[in-house]
DSSP file (Angstrom, degrees, kcal/mol; ACC not computed):
  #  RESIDUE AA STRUCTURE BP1 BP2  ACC     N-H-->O    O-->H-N    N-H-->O    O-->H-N    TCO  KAPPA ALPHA  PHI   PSI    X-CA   Y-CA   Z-CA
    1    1 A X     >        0   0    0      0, 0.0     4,-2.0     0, 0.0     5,-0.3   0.000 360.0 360.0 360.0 -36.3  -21.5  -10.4   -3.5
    2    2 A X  H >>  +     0   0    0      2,-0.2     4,-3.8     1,-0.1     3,-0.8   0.974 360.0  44.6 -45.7 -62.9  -22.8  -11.3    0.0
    3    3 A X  H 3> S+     0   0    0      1,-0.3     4,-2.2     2,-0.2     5,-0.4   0.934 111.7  54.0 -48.1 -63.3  -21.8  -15.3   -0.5
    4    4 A X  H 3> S+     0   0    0      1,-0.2     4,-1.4     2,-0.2    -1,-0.3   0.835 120.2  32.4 -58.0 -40.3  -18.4  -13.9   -2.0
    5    5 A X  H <X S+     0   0    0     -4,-2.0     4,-2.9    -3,-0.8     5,-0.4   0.975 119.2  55.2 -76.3 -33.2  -17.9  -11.6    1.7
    6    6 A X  H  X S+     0   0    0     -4,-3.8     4,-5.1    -5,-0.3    -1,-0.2   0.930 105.5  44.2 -51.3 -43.9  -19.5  -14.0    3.5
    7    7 A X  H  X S+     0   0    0     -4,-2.2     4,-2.8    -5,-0.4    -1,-0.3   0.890 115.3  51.9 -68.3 -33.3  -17.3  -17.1    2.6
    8    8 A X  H  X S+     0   0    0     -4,-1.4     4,-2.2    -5,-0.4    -1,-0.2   0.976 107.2  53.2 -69.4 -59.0  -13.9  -14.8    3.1
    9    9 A X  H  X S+     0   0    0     -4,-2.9     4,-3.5     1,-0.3    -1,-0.2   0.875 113.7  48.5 -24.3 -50.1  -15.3  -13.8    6.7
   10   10 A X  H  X S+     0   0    0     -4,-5.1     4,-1.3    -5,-0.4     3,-0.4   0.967 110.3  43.9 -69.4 -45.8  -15.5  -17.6    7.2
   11   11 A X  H  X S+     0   0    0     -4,-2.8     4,-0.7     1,-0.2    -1,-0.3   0.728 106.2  56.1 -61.8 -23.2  -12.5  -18.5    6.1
   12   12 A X  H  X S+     0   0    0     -4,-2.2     4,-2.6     2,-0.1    -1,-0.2   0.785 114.6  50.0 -69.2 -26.5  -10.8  -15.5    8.1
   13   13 A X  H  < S+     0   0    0     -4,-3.5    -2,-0.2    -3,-0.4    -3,-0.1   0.981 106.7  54.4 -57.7 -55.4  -13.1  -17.6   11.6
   14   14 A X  H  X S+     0   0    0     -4,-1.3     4,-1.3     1,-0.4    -1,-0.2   0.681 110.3  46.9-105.4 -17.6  -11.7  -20.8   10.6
   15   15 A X  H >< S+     0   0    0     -4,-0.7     3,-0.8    -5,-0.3    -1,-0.4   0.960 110.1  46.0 -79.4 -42.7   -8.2  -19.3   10.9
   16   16 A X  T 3< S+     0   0    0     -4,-2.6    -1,-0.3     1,-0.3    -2,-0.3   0.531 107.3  61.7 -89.0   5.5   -8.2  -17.8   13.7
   17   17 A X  T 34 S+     0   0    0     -4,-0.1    -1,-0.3     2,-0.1    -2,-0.2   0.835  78.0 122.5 -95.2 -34.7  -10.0  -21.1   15.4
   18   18 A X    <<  -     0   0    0     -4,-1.3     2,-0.4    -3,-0.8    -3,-0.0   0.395  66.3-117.1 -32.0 173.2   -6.9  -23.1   14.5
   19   19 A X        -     0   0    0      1,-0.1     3,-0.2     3,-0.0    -1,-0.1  -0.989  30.9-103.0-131.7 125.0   -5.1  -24.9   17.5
   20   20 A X        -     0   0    0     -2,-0.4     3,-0.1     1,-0.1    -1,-0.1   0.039  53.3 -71.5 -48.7 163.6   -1.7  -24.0   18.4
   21   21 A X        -     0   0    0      1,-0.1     2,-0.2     0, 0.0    -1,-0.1  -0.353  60.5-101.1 -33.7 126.3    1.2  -26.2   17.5
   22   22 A X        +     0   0    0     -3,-0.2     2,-0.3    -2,-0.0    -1,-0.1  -0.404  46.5 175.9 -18.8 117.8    1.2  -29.1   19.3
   23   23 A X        -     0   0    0     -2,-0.2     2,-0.4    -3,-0.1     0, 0.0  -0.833  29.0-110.1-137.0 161.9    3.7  -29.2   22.2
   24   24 A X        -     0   0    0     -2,-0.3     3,-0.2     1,-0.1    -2,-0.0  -1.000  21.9-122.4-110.6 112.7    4.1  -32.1   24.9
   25   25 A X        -     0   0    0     -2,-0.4     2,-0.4     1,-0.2    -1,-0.1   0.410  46.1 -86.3 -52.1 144.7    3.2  -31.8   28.0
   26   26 A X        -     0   0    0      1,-0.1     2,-1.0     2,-0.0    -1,-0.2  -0.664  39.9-106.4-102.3 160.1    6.4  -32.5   30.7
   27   27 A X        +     0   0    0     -2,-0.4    -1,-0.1     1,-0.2    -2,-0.0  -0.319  46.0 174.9 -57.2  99.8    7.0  -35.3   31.5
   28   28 A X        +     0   0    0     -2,-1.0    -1,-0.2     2,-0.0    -2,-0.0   0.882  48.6 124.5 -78.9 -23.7    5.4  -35.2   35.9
   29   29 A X  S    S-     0   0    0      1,-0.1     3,-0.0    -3,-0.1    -2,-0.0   0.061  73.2-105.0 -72.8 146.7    6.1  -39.3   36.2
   30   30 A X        -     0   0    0      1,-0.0     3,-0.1     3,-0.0    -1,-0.1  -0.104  37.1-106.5 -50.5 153.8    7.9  -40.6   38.5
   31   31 A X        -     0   0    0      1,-0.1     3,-0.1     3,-0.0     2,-0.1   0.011  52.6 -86.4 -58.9 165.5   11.7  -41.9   37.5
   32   32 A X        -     0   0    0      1,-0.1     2,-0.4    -3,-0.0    -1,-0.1  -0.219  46.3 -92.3 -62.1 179.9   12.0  -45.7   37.3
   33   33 A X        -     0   0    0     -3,-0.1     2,-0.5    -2,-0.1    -1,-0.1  -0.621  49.5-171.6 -81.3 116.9   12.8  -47.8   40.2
   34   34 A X        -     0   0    0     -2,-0.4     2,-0.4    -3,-0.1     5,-0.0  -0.966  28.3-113.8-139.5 164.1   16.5  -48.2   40.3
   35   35 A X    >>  -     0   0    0     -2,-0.5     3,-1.0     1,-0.2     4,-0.8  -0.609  18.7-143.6-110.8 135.5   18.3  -50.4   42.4
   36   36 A X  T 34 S+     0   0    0     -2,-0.4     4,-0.2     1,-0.3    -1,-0.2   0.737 101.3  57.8 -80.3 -15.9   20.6  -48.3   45.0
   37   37 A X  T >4 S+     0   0    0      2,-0.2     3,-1.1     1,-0.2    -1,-0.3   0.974 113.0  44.2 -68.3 -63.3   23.5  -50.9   44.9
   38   38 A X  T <4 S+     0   0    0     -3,-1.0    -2,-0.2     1,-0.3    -1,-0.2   0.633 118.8  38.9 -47.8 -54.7   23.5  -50.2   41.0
   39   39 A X  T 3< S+     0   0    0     -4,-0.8    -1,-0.3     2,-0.1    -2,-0.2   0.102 103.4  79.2-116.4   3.4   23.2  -46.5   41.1
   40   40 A X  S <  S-     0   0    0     -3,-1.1     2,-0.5    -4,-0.2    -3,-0.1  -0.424 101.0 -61.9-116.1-179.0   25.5  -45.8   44.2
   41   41 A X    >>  -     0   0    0      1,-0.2     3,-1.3    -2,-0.1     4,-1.0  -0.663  42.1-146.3 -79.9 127.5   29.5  -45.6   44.2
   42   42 A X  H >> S+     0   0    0     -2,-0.5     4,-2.3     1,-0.3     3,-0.7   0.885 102.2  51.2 -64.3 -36.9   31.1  -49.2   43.2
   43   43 A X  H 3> S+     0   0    0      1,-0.3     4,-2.6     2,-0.2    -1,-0.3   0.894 113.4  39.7 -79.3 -24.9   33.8  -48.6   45.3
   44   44 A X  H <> S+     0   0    0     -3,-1.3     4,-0.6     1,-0.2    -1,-0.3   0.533 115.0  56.0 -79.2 -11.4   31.5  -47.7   48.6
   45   45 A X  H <X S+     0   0    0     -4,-1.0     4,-1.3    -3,-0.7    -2,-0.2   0.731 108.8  50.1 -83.3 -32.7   29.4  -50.5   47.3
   46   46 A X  H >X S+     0   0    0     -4,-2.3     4,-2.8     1,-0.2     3,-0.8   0.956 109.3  52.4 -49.0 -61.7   32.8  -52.9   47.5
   47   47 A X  H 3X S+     0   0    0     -4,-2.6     4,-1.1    -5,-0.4    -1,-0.2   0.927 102.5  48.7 -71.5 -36.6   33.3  -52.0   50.3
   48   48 A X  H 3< S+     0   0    0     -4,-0.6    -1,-0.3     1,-0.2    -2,-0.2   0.864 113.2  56.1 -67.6 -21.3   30.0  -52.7   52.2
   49   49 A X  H << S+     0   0    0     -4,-1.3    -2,-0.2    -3,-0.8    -1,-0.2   0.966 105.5  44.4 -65.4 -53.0   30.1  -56.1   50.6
   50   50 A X  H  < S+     0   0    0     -4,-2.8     2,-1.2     1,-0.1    -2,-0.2   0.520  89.7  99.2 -87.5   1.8   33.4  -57.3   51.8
   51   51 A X     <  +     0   0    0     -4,-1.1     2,-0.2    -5,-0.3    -1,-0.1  -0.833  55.3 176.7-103.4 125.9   32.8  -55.9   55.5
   52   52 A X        -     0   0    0     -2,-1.2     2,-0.5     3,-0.0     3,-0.1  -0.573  32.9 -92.4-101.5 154.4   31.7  -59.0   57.1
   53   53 A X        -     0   0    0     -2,-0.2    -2,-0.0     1,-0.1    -1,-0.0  -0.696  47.2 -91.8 -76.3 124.5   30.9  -59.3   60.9
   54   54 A X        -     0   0    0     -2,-0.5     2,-0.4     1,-0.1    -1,-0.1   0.140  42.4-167.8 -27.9 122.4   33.6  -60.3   63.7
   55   55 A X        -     0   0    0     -3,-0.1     2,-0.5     0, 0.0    -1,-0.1  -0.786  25.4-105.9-115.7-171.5   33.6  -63.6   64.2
   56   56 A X        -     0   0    0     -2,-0.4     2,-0.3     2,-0.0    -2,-0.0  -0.634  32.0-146.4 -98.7 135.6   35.4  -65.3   67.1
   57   57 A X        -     0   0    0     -2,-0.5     2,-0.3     1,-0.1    -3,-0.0  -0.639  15.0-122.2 -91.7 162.1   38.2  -66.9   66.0
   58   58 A X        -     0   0    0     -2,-0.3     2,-1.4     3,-0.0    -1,-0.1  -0.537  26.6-105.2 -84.3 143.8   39.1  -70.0   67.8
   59   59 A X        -     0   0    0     -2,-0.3     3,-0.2     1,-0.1     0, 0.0  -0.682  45.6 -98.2 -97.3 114.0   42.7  -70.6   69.6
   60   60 A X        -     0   0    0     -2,-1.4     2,-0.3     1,-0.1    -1,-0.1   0.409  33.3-122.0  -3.4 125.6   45.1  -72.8   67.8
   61   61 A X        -     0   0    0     -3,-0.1     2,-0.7     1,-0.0    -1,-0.1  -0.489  30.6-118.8 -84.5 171.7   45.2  -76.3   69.0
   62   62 A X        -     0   0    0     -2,-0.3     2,-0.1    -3,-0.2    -3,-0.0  -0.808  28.6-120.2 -93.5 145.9   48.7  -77.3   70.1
   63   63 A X        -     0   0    0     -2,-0.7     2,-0.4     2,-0.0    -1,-0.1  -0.297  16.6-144.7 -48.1 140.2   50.2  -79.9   68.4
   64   64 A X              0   0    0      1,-0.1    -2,-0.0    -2,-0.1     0, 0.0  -0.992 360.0 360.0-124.1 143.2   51.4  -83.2   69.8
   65   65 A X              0   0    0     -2,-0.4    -1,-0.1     0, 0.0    -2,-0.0   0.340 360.0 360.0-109.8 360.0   54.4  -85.0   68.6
């Protein structure tokens, strides 16, 4: 009868040693790299493209006939 308690006992250890469910760890890494043109507003992105710097315009030549 000793083997027979003994063996339950163990089996009651081996349960209670078990390892929780598995869970996964959150995520700490950094985001990707994203490219701010991309990720920003197209139309404020339009618009910083098409503004160009003054340039000096030249004065009309006159014509000769």
């Amino acid at each position: 009868m000793k083997g027979n308690n003994g063996g339950e006992s163990q089996a009651n250890r081996e349960q209670q040693k078990k390892k929780p469910p598995f869970t996964p760890a959150k995520d700490d890494t950094k985001p990707l790299l994203q490219d701010p043109i991309l990720r920003s507003d197209p139309i404020e992105t339009e618009e910083a493209v098409l503004r160009l710097p003054s340039f000096p315009v030249p004065p009309p030549k006159p014509t000769s006939q």
